[in-house]
PyMOL CGO cylinders between C-alpha atoms (Angstrom):
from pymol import cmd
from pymol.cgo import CYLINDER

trace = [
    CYLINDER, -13.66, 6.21, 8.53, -16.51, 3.90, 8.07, 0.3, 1, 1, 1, 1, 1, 1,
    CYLINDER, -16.51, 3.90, 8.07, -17.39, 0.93, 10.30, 0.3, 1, 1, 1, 1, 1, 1,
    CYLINDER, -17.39, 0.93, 10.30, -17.33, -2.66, 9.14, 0.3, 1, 1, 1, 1, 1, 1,
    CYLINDER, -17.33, -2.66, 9.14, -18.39, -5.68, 10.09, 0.3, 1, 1, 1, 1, 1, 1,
    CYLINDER, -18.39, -5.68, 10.09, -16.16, -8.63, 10.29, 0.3, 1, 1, 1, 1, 1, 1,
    CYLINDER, -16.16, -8.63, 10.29, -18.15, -11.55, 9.20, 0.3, 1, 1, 1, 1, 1, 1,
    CYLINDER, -18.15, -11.55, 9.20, -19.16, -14.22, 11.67, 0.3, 1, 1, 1, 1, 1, 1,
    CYLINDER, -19.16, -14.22, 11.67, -18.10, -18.11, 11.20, 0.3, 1, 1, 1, 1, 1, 1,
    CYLINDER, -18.10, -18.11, 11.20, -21.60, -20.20, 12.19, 0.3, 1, 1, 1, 1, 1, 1,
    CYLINDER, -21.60, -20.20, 12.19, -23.87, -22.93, 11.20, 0.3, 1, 1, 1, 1, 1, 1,
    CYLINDER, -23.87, -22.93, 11.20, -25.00, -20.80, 8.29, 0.3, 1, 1, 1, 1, 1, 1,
    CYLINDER, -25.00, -20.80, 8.29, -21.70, -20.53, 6.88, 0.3, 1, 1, 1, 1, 1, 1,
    CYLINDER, -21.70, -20.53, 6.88, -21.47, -22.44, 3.79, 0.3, 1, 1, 1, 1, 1, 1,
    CYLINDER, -21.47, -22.44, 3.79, -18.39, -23.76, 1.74, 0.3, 1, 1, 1, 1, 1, 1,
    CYLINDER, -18.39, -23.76, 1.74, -19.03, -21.49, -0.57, 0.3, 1, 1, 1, 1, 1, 1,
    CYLINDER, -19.03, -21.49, -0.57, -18.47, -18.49, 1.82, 0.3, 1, 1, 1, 1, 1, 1,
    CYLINDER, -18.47, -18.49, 1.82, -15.38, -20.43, 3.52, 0.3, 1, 1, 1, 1, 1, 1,
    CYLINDER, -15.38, -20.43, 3.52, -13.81, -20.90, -0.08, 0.3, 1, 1, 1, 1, 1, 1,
    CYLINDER, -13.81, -20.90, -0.08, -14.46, -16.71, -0.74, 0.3, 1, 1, 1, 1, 1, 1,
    CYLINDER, -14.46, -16.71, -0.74, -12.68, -15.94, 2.45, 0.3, 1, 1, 1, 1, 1, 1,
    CYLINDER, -12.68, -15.94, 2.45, -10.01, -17.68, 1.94, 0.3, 1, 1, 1, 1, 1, 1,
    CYLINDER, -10.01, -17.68, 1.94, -8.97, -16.26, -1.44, 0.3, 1, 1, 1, 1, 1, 1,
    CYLINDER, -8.97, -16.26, -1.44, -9.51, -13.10, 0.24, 0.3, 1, 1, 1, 1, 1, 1,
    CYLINDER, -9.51, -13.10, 0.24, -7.30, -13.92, 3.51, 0.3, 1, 1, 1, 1, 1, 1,
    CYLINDER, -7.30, -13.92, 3.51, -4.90, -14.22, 0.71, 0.3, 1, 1, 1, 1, 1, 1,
    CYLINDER, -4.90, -14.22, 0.71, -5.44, -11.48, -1.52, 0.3, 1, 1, 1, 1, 1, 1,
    CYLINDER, -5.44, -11.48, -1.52, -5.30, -9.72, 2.04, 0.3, 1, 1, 1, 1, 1, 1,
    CYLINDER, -5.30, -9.72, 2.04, -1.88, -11.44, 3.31, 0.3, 1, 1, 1, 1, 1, 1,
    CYLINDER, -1.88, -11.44, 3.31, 0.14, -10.78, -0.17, 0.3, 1, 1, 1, 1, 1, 1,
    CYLINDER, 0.14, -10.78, -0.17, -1.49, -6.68, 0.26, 0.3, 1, 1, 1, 1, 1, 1,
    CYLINDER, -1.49, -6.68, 0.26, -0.07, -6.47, 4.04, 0.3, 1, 1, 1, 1, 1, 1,
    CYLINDER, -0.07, -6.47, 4.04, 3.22, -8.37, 2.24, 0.3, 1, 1, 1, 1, 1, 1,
    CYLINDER, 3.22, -8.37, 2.24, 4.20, -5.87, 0.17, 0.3, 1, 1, 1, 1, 1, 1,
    CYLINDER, 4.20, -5.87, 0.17, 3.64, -2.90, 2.55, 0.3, 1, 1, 1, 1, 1, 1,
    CYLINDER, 3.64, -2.90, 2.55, 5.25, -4.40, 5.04, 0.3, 1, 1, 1, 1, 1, 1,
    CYLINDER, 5.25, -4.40, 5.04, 8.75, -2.59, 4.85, 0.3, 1, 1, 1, 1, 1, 1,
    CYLINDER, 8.75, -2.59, 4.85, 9.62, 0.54, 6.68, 0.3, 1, 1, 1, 1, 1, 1,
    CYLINDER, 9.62, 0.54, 6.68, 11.08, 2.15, 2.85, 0.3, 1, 1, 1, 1, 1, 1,
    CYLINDER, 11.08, 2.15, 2.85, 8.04, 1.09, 1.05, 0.3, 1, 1, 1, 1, 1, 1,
    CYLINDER, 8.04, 1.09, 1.05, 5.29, 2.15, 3.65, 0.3, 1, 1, 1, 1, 1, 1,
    CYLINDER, 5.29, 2.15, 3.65, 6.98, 5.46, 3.80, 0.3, 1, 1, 1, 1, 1, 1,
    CYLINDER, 6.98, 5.46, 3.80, 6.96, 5.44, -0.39, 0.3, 1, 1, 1, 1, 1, 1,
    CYLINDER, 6.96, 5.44, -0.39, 3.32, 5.02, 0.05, 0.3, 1, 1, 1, 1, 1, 1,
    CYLINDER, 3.32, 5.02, 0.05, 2.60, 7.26, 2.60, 0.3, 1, 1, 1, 1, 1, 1,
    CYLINDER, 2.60, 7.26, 2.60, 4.50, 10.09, 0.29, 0.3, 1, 1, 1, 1, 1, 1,
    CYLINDER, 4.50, 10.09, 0.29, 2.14, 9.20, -2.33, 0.3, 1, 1, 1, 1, 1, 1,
    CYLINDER, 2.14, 9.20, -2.33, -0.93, 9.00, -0.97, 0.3, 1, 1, 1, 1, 1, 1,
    CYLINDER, -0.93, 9.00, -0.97, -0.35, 13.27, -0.64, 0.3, 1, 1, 1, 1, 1, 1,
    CYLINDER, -0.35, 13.27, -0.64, 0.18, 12.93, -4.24, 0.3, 1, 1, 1, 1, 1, 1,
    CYLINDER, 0.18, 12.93, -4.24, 2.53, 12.48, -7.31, 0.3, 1, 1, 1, 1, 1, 1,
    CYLINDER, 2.53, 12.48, -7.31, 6.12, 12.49, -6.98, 0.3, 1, 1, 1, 1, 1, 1,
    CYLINDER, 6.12, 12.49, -6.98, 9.40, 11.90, -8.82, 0.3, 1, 1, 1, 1, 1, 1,
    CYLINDER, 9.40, 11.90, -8.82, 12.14, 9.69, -8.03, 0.3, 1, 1, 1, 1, 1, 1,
    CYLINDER, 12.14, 9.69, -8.03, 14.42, 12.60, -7.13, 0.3, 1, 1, 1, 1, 1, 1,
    CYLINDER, 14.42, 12.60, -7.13, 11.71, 13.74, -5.12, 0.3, 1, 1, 1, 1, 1, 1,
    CYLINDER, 11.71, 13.74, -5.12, 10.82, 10.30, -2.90, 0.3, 1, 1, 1, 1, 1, 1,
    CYLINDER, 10.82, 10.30, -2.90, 14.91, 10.23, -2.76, 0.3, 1, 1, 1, 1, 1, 1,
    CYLINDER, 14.91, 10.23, -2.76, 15.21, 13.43, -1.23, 0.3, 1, 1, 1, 1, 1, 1,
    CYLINDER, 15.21, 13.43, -1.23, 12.01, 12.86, 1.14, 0.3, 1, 1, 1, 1, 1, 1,
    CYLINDER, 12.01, 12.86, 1.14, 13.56, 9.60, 2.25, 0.3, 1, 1, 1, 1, 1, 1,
    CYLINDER, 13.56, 9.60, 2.25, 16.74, 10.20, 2.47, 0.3, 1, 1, 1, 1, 1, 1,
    CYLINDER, 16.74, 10.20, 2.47, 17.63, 7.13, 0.56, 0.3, 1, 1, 1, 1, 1, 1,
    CYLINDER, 17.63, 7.13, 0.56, 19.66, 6.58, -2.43, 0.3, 1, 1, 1, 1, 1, 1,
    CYLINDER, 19.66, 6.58, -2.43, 18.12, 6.05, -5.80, 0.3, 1, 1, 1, 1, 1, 1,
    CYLINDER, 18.12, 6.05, -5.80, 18.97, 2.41, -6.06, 0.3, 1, 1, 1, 1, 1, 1,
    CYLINDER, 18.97, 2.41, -6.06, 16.90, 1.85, -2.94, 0.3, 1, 1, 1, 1, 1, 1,
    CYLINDER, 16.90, 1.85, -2.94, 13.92, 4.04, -3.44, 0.3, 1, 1, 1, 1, 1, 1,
    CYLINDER, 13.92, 4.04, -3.44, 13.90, 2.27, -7.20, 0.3, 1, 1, 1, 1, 1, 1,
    CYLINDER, 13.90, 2.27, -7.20, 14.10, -1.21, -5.80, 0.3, 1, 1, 1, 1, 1, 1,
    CYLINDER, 14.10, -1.21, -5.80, 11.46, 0.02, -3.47, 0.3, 1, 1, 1, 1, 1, 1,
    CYLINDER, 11.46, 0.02, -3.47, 9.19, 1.27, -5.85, 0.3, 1, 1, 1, 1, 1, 1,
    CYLINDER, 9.19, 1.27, -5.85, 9.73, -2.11, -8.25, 0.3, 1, 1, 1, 1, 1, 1,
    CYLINDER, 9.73, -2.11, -8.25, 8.26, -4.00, -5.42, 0.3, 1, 1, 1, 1, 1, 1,
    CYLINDER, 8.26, -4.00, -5.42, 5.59, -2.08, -5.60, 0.3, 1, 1, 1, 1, 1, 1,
    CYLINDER, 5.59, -2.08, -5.60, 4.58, -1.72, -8.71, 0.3, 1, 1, 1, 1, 1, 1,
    CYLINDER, 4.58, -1.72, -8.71, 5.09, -5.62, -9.37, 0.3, 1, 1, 1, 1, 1, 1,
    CYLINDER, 5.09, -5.62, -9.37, 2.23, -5.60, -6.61, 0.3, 1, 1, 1, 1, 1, 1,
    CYLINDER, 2.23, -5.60, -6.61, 0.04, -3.17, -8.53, 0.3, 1, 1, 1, 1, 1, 1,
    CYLINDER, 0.04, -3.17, -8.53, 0.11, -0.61, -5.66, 0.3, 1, 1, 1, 1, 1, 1,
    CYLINDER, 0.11, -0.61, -5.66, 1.70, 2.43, -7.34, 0.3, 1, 1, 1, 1, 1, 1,
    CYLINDER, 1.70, 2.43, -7.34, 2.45, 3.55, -11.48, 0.3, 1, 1, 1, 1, 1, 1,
    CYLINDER, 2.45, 3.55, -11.48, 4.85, 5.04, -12.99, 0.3, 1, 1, 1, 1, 1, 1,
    CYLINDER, 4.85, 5.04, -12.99, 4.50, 8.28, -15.46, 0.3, 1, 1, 1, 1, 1, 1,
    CYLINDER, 4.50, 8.28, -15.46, 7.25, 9.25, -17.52, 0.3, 1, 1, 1, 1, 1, 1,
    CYLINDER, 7.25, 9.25, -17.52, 7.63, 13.07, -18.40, 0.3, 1, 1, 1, 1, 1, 1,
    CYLINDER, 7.63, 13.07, -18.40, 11.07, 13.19, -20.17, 0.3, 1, 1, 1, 1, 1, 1,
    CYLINDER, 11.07, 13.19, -20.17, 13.57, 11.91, -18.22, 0.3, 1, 1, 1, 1, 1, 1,
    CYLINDER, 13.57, 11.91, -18.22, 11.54, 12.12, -15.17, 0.3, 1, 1, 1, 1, 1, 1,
    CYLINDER, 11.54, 12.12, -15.17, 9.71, 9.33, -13.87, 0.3, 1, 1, 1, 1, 1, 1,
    CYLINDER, 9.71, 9.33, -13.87, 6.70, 10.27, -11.53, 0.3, 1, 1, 1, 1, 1, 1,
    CYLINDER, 6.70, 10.27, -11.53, 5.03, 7.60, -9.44, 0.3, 1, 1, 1, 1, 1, 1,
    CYLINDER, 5.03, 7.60, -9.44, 1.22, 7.82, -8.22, 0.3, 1, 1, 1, 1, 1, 1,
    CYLINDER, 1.22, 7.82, -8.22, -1.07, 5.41, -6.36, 0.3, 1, 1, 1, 1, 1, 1,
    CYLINDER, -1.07, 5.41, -6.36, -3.16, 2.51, -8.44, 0.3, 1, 1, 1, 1, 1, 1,
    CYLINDER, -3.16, 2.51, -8.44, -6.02, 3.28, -6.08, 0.3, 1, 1, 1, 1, 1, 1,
    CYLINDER, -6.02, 3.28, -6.08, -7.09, 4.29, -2.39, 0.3, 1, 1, 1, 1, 1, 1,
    CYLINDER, -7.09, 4.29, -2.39, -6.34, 1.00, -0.77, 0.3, 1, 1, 1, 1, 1, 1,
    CYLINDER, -6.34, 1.00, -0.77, -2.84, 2.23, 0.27, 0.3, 1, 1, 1, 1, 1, 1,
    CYLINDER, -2.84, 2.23, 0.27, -3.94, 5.11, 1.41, 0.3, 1, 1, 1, 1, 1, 1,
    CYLINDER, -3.94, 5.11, 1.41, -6.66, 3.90, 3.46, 0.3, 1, 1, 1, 1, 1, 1,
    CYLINDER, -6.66, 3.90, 3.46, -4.49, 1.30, 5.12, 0.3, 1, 1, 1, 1, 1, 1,
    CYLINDER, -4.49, 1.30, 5.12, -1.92, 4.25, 5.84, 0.3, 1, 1, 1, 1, 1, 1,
    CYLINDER, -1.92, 4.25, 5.84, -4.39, 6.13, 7.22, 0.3, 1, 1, 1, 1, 1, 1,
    CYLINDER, -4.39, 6.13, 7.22, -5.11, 3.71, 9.88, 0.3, 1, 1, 1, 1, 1, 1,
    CYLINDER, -5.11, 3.71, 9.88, -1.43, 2.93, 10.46, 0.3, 1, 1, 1, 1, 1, 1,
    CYLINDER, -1.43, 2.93, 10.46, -0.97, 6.45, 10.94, 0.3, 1, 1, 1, 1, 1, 1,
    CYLINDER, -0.97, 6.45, 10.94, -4.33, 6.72, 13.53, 0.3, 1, 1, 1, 1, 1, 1,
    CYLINDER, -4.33, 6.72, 13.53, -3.06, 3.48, 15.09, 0.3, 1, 1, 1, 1, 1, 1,
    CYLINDER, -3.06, 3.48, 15.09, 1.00, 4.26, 15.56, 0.3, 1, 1, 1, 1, 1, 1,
    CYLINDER, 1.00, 4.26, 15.56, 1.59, 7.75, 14.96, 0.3, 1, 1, 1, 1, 1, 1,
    CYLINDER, 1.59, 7.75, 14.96, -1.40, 9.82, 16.17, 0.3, 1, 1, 1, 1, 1, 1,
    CYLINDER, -1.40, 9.82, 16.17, -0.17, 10.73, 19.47, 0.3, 1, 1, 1, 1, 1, 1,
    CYLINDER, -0.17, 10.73, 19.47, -3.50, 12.55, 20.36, 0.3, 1, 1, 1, 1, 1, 1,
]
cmd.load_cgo(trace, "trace")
């Protein structure tokens, strides 16, 4: 995992900068918002190892399909995951790494017991 910076608040900050962060801090907050259920962070950490059907994210969770699909509405209303339709089966992926990245260091954080 790479290193980054966090960026330091100082004289040379300008409005500019403040006004950037900001709509990040937000773009940030409603991210961590919609991962921020035990269902839908396990959806997500499902699918960052790849596609998988409904039936199949039911069966890994446990769950009903009413939940898992209420589940994976959130998250697609967020942008976070897509749906692929191959008959009657719907398969859901990842929109992009950033789920998987953040899961990644949940999982090094709260579940790496090393």
């Amino acid at each position: 995992m790479t290193q980054t910076t966090l960026p330091v608040f100082d004289e040379t900050t300008t409005t500019e900068d403040m006004d950037r962060m900001v709509r990040n801090a937000e773009r940030a907050c409603n991210f961590l918002k919609s991962i921020a259920h035990e269902g839908r962070m396990m959806i997500l950490c499902h699918l960052a190892t790849g596609e998988k059907s409904v039936t199949e994210l039911e069966d890994l969770l446990s769950a009903r399909q009413a939940a898992v699909s209420q589940q994976l509405g959130r998250l697609r209303m967020e942008g976070l995951v897509q749906p692929r339709r191959d008959g009657k089966t719907i398969y859901y992926s990842l929109t992009d790494d950033r789920p998987k990245k953040i899961m990644e260091v949940v999982y090094d954080l709260f579940c790496n017991d090393d």
